[in-house]
C-alpha positions in Angstrom: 98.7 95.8 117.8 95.4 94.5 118.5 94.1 90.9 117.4 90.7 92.0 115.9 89.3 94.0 113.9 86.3 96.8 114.1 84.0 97.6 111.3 81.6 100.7 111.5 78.4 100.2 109.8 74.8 101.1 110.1 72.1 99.0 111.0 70.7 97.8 107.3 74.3 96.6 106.4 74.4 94.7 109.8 70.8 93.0 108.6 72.9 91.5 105.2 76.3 90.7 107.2 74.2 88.5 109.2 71.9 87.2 106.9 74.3 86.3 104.6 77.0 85.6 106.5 79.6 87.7 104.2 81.3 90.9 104.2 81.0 93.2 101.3 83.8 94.7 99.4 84.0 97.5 97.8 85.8 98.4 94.4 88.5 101.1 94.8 87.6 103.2 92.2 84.1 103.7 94.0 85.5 104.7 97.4 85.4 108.7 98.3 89.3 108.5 98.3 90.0 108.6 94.7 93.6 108.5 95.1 93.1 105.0 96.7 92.6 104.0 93.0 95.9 105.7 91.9 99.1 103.5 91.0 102.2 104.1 89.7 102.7 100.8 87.7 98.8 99.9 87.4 96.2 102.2 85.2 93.4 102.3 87.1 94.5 99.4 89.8 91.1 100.5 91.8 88.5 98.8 89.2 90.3 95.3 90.1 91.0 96.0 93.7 87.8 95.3 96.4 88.2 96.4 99.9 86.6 96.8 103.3 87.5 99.4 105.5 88.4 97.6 109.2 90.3 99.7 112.0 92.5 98.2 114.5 91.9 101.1 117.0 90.0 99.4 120.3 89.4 102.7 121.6 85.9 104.2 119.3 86.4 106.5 116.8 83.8 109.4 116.7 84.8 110.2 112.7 84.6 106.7 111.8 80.8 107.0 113.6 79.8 109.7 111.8 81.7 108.5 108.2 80.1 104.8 108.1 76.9 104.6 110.2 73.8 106.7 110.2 74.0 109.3 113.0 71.4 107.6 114.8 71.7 104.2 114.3 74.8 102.5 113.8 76.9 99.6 115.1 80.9 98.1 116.0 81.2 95.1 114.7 84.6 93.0 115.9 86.4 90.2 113.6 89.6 88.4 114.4 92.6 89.6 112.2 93.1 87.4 109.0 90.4 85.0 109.8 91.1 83.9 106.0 92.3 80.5 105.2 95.5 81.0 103.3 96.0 78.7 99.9 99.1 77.4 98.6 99.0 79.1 95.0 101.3 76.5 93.0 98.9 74.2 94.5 95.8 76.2 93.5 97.6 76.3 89.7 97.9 72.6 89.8 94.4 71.3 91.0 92.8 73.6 88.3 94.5 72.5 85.5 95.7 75.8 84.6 98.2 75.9 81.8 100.6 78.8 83.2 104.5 78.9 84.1 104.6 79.6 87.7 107.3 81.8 88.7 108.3 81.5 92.8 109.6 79.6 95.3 106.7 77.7 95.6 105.4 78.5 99.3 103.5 82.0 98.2 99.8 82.0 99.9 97.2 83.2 98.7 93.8 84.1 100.8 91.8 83.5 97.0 
């Protein structure tokens, strides 16, 4: 497995990543899969879930050129895997105040 992470975009995307310093995610229910917004337990799971699509592949994909760049202009960006920091979420519950039963063994992270 490899220990970073490759994001296909076109150049205009690249302009906001780095201007902003942020990744944009993406609401399931507006990706071109829709069965990525399907769910067994959840009706429509997709409208709460926000993704962005990364690849693990180091060798370049030619379908993932043509599905998220511009033909002509487009770019590879790499990230580390999990660069997020990871939160302690009974600890999270109890520095906001929040009034909630928390269910757990108490060492579940969270990466919000």
């Amino acid at each position: 497995m490899s220990e970073v992470l490759y994001h296909y975009t076109n150049i205009e995307s690249l302009a906001l990543i780095l201007k902003n310093r942020t990744i944009r995610l993406n609401s399931l229910n507006k990706m071109d899969d829709l069965e990525e917004n399907l769910s067994s337990d959840v009706k429509d799971i997709g409208m709460f879930t926000y993704v962005s699509s990364w690849t693990d592949q180091d060798r370049e994909s030619i379908a993932l050129w043509k599905q998220y760049t511009n033909h002509d202009a487009g770019v590879r960006i790499e990230l580390k895997q999990n660069p997020f920091k990871k939160y302690n979420v009974k600890d999270m519950i109890s520095e906001q105040g929040l009034n909630t039963i928390f269910y757990g063994n108490g060492d579940m992270k969270s990466i919000i």
